[in-house]
KOLVOVEX-274743 format. One record per atom (N, C-alpha, C): atom name; z, x, y; residue in three letters. Coordinates in nm, 3 decimals, padded with zeros to 5 digits, always signed. Atoms other than C-alpha are relative to their C-alpha. Example, Ala and Ser with C-alpha at 12.3 -4.5 7.8 and 13.67 -1.06 7.14 Angstrom:
<N,<+00.000,+00.089,-00.119>,ALA>
<CA,<+00.780,+01.230,-00.450>,ALA>
<C,<+00.000,+00.090,+00.120>,ALA>
<N,<-00.006,-00.082,-00.119>,SER>
<CA,<+00.714,+01.367,-00.106>,SER>
<C,<+00.073,-00.077,+00.109>,SER>
***
This chain:
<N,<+00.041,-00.050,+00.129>,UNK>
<CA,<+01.816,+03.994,+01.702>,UNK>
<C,<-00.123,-00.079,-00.048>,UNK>
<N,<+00.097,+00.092,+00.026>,UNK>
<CA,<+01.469,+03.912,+01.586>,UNK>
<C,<-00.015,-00.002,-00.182>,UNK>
<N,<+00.004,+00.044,+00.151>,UNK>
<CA,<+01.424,+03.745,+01.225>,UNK>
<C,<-00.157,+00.073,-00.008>,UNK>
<N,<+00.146,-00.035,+00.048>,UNK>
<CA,<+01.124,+03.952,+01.012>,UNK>
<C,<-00.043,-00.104,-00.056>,UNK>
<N,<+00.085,+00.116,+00.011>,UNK>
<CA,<+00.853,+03.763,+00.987>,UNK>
<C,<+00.005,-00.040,-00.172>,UNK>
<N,<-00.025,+00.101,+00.144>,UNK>
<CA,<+00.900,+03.746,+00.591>,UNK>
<C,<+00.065,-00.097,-00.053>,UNK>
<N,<-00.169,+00.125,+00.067>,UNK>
<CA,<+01.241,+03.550,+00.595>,UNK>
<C,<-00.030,-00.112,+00.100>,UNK>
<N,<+00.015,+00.118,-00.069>,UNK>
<CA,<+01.075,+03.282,+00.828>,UNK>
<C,<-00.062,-00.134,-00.040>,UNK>
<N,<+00.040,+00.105,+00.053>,UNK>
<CA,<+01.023,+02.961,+00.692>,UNK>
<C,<-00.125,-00.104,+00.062>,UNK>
<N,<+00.119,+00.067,-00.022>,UNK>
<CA,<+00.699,+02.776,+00.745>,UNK>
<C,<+00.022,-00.131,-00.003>,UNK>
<N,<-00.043,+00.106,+00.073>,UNK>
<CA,<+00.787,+02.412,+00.695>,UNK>
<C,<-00.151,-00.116,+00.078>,UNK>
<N,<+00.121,+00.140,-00.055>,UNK>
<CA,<+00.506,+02.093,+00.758>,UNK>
<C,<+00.080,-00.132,+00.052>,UNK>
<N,<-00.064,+00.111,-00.021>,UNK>
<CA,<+00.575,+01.771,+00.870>,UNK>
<C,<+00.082,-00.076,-00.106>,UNK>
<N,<-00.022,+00.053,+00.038>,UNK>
<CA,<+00.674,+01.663,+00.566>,UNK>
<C,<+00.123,+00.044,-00.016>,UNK>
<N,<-00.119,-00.078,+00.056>,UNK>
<CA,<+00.945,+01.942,+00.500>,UNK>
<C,<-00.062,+00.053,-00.125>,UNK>
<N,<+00.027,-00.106,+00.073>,UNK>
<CA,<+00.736,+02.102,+00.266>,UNK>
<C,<-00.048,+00.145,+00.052>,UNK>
<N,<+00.046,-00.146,-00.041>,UNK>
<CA,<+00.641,+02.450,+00.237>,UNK>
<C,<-00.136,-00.002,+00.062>,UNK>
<N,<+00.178,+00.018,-00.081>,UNK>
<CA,<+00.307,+02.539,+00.459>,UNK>
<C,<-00.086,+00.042,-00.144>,UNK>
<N,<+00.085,-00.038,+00.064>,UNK>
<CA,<+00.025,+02.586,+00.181>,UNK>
<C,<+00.032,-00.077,-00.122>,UNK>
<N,<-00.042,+00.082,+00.132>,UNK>
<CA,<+00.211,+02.345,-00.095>,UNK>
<C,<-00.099,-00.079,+00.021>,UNK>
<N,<+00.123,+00.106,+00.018>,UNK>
<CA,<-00.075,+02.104,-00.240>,UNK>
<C,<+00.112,-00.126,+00.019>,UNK>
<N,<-00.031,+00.116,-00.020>,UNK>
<CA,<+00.002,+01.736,-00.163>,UNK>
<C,<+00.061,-00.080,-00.152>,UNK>
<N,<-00.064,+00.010,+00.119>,UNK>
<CA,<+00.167,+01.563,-00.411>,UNK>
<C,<-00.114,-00.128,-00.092>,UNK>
<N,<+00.084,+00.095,+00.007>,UNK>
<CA,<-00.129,+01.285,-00.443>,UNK>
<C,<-00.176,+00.087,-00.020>,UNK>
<N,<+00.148,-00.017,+00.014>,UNK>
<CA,<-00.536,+01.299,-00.538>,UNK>
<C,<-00.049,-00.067,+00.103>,UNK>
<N,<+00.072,+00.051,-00.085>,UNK>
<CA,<-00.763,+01.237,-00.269>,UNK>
<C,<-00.087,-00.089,-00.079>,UNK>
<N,<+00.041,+00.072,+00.031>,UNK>
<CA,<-00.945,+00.956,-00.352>,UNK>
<C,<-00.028,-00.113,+00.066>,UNK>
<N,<+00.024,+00.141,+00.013>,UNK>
<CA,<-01.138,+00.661,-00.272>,UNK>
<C,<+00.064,-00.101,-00.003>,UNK>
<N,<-00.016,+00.119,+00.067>,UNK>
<CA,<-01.051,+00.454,-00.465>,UNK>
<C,<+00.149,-00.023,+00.013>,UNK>
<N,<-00.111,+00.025,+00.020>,UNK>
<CA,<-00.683,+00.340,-00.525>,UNK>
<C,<+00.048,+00.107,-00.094>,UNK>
<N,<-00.098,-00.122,+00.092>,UNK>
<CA,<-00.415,+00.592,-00.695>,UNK>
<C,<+00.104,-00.039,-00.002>,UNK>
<N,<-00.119,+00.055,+00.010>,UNK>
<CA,<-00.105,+00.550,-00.844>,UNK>
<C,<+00.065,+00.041,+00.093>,UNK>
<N,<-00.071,-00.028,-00.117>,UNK>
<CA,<+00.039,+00.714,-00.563>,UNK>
<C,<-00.103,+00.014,+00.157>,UNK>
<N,<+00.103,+00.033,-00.130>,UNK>
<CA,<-00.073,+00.615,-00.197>,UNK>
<C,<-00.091,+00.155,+00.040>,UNK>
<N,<+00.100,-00.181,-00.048>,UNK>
<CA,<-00.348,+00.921,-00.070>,UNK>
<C,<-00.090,-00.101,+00.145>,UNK>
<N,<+00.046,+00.020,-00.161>,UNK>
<CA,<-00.459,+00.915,+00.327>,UNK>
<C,<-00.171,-00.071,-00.020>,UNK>
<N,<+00.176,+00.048,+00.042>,UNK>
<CA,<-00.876,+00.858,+00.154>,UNK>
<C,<-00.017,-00.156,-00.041>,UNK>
<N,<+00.077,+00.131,+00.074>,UNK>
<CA,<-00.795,+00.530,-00.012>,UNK>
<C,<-00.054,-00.095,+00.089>,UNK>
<N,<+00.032,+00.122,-00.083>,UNK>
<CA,<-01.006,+00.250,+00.146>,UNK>
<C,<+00.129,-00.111,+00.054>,UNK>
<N,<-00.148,+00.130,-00.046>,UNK>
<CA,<-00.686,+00.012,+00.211>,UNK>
<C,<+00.116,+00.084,+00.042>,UNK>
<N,<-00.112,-00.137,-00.072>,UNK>
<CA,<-00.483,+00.334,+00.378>,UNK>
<C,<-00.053,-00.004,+00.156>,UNK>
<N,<+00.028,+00.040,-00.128>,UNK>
<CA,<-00.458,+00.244,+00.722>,UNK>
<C,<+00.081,+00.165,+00.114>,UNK>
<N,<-00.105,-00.035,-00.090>,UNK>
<CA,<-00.280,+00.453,+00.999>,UNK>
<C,<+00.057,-00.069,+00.123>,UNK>
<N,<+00.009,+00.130,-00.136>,UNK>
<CA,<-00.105,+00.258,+01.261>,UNK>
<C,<+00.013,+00.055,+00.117>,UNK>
<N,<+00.052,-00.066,-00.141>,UNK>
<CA,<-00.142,+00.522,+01.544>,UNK>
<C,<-00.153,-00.003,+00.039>,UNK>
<N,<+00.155,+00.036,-00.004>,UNK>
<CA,<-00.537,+00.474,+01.473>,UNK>
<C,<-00.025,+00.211,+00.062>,UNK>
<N,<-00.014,-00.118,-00.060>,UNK>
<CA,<-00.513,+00.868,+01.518>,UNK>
<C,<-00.031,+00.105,-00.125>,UNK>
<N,<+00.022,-00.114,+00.095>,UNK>
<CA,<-00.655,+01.012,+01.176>,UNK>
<C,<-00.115,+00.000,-00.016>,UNK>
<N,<+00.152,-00.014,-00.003>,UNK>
<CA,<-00.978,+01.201,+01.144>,UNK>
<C,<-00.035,+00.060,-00.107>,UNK>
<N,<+00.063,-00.028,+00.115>,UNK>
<CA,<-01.145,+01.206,+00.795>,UNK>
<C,<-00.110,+00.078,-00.017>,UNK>
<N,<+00.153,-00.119,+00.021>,UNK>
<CA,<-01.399,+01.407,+00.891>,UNK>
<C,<+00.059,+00.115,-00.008>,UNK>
<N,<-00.063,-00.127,+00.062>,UNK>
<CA,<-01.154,+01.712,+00.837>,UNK>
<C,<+00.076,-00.047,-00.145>,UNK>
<N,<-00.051,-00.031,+00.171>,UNK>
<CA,<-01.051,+01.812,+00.444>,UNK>
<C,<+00.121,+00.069,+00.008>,UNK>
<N,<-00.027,+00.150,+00.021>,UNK>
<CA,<-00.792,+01.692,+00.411>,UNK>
<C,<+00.074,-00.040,+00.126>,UNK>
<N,<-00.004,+00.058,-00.105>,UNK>
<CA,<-00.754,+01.418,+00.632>,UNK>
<C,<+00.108,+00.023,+00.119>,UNK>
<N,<-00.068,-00.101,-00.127>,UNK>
<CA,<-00.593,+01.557,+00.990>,UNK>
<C,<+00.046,-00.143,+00.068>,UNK>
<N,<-00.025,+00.123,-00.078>,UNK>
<CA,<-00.365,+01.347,+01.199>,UNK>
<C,<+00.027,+00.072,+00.182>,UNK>
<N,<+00.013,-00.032,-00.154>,UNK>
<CA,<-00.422,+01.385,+01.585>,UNK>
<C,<+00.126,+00.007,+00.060>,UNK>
<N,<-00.113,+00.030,-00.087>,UNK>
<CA,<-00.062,+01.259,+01.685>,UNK>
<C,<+00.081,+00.120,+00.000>,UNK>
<N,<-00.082,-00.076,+00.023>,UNK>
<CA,<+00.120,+01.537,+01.544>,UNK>
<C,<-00.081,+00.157,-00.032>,UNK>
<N,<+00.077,-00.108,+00.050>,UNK>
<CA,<-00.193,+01.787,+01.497>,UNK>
<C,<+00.035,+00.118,-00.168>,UNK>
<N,<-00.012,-00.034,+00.136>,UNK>
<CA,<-00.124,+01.878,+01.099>,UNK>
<C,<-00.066,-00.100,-00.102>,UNK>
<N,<+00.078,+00.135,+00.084>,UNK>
<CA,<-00.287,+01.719,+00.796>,UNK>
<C,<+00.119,-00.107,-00.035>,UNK>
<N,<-00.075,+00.164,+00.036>,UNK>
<CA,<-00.174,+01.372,+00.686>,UNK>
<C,<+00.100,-00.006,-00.071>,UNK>
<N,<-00.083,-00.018,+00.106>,UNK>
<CA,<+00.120,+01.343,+00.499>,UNK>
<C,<+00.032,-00.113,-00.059>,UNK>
<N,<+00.030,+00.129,+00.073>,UNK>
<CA,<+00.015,+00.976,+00.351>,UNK>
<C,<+00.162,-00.099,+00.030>,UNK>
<N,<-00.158,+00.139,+00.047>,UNK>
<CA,<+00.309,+00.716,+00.262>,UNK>
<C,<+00.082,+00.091,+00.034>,UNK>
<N,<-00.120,-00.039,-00.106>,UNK>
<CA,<+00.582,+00.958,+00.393>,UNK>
<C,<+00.016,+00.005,+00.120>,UNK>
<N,<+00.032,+00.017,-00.165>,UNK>
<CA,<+00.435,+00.909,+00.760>,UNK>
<C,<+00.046,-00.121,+00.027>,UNK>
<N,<-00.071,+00.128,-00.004>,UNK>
<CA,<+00.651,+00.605,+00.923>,UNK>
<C,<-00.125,-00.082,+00.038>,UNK>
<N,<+00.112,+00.053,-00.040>,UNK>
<CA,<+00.309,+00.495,+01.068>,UNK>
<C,<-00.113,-00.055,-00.149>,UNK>
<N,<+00.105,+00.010,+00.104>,UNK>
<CA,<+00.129,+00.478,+00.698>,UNK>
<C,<-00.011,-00.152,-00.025>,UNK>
<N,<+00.023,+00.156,+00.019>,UNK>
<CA,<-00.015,+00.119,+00.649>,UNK>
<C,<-00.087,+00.001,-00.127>,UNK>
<N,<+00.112,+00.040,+00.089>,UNK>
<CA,<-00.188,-00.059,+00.333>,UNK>
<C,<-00.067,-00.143,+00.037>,UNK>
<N,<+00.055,+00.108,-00.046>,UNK>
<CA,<-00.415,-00.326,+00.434>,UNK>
<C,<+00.026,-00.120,-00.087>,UNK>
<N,<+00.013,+00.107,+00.079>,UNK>
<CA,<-00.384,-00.487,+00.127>,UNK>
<C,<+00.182,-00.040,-00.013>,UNK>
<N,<-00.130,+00.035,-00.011>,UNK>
<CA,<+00.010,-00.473,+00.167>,UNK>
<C,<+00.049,+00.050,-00.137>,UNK>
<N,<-00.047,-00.064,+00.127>,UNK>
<CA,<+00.030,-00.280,-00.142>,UNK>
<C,<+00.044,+00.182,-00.026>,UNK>
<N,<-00.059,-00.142,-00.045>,UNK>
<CA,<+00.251,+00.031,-00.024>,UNK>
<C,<+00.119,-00.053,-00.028>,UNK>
<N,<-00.100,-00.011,+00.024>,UNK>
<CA,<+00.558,+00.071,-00.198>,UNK>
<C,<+00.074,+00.101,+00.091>,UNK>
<N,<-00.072,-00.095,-00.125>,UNK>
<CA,<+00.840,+00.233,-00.001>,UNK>
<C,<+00.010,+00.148,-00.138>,UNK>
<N,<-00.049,-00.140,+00.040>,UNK>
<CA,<+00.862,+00.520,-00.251>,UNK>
<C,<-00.204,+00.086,-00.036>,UNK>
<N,<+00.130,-00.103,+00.019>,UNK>
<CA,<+00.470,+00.611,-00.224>,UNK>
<C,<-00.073,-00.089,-00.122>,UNK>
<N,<+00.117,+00.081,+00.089>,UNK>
<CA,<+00.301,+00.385,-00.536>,UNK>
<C,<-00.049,-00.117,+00.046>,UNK>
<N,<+00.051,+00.104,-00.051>,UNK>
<CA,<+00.078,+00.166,-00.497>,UNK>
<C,<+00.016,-00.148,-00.101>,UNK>
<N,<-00.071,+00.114,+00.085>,UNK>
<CA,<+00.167,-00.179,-00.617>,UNK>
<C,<-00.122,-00.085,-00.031>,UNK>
<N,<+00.163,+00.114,+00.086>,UNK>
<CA,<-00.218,-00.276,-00.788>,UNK>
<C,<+00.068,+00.077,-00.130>,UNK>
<N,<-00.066,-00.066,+00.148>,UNK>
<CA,<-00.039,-00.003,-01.053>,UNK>
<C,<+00.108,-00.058,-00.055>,UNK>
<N,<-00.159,+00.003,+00.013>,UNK>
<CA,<+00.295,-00.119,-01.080>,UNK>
<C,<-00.011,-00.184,-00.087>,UNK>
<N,<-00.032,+00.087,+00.080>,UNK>
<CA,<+00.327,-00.413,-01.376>,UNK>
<C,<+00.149,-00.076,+00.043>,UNK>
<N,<-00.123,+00.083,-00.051>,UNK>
<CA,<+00.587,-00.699,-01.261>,UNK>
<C,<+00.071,-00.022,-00.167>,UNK>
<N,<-00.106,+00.056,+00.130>,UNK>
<CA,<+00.898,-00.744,-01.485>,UNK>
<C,<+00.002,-00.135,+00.024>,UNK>
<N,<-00.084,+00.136,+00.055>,UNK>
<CA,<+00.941,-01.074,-01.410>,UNK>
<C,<-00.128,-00.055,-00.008>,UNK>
<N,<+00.056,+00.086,+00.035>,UNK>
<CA,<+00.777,-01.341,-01.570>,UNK>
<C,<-00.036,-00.117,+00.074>,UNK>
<N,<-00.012,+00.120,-00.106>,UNK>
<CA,<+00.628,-01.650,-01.425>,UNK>
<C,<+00.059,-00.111,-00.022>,UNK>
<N,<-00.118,+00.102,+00.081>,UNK>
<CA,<+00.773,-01.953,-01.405>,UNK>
<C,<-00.126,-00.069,-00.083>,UNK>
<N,<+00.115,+00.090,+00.053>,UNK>
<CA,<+00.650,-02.230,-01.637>,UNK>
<C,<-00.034,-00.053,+00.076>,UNK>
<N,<+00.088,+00.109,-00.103>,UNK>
<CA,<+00.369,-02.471,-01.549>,UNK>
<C,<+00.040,-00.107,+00.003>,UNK>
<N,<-00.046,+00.142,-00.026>,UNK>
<CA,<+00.428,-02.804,-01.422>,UNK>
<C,<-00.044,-00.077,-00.174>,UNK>
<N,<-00.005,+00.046,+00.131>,UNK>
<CA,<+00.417,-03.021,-01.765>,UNK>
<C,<-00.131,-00.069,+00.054>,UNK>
<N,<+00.135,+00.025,-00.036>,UNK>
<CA,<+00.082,-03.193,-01.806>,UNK>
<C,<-00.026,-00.151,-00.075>,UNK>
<N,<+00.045,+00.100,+00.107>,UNK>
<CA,<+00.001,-03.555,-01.931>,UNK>
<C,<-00.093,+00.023,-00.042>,UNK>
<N,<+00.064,-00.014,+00.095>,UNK>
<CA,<-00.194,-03.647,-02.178>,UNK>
<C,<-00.171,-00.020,+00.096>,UNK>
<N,<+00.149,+00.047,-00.129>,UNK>
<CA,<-00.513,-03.770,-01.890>,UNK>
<C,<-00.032,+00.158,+00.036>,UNK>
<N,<+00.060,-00.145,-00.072>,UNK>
<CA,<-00.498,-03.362,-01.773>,UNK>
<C,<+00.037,+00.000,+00.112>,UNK>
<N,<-00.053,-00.004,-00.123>,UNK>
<CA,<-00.312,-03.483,-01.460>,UNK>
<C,<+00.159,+00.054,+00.001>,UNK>
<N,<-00.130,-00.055,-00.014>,UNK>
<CA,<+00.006,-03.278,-01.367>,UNK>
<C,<+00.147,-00.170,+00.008>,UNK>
<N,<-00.108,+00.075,+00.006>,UNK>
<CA,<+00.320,-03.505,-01.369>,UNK>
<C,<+00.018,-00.036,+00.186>,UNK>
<N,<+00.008,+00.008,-00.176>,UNK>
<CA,<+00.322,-03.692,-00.968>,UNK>
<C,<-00.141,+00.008,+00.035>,UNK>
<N,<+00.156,-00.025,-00.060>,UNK>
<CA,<-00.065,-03.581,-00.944>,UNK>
<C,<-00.044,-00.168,+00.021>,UNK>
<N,<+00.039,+00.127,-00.008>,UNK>
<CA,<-00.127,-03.965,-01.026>,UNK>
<C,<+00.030,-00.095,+00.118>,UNK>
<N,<-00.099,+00.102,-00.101>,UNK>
<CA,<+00.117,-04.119,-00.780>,UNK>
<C,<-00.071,+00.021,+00.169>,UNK>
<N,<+00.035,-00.033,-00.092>,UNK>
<CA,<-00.024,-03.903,-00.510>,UNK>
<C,<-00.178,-00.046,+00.015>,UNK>
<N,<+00.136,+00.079,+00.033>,UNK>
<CA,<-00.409,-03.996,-00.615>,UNK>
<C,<+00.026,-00.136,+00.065>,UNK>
<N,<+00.009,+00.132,+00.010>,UNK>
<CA,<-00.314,-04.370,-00.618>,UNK>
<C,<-00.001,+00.022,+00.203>,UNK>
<N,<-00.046,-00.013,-00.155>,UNK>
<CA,<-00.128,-04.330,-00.225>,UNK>
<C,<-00.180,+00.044,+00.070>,UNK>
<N,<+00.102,-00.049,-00.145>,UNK>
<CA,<-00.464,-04.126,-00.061>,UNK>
<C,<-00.146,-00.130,-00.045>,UNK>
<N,<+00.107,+00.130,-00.031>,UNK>
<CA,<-00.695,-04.421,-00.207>,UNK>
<C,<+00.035,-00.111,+00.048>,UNK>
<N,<-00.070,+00.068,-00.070>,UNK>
<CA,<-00.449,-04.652,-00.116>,UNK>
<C,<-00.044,-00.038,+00.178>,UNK>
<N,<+00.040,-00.048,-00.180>,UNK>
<CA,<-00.493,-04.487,+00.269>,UNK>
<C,<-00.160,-00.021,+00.047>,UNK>
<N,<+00.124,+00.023,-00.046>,UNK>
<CA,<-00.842,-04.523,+00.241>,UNK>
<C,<-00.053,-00.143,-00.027>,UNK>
<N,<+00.011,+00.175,+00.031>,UNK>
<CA,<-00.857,-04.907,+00.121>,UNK>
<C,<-00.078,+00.025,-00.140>,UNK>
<N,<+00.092,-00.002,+00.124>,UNK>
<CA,<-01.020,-04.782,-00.213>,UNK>
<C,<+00.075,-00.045,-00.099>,UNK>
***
């Protein structure tokens, strides 16, 4: 029995529909959500060609499907596992405090360690 061609599902690599827009802006630059264009969007098959709109991946011959590809790399190491990029993403936690500071502008120990490396040098 052959299925008509209307009830046949098209699907992409990603599991979306064939002709659905990407869920990301091509871009340059950085985006809140990773896109195959940004400068720090690596691939680690070394197998995507930007000279097709939008960017085409050789391994699997379909366009790119960015941060859901297990291969997607950020150079700068700022690829969240759910697709944002983490130059957007504001840290909840706070830092710690700073080392306490005498009154000279030397950290607390900075002195001790000073004294010791002139020490080592006979100064």
């Amino acid at each position: 029995m052959e299925i008509p061609r209307n009830y046949e599902i098209n699907l992409t690599q990603s599991g979306r529909m064939a002709g659905d827009k990407p869920d990301w802006t091509l871009s340059r630059n950085p985006t809140e959500v990773c896109n195959p264009l940004c400068r720090y969007f690596r691939c680690g098959r070394k197998d995507l060609d930007f000279k097709r709109n939008p960017p085409w991946c050789g391994w699997v011959n379909s366009p790119c499907v960015g941060y859901r590809c297990n291969y997607a790399l950020c150079i700068q190491k700022k690829l969240l596992p759910d697709g944002r990029c983490a130059l957007f993403v504001k840290r909840k936690t706070e830092e710690e405090e700073k080392p306490e500071m005498l009154e000279s502008g030397l950290r607390i120990g900075a002195a001790d360690r000073v004294r010791k490396k002139l020490d080592k040098f006979g100064i």
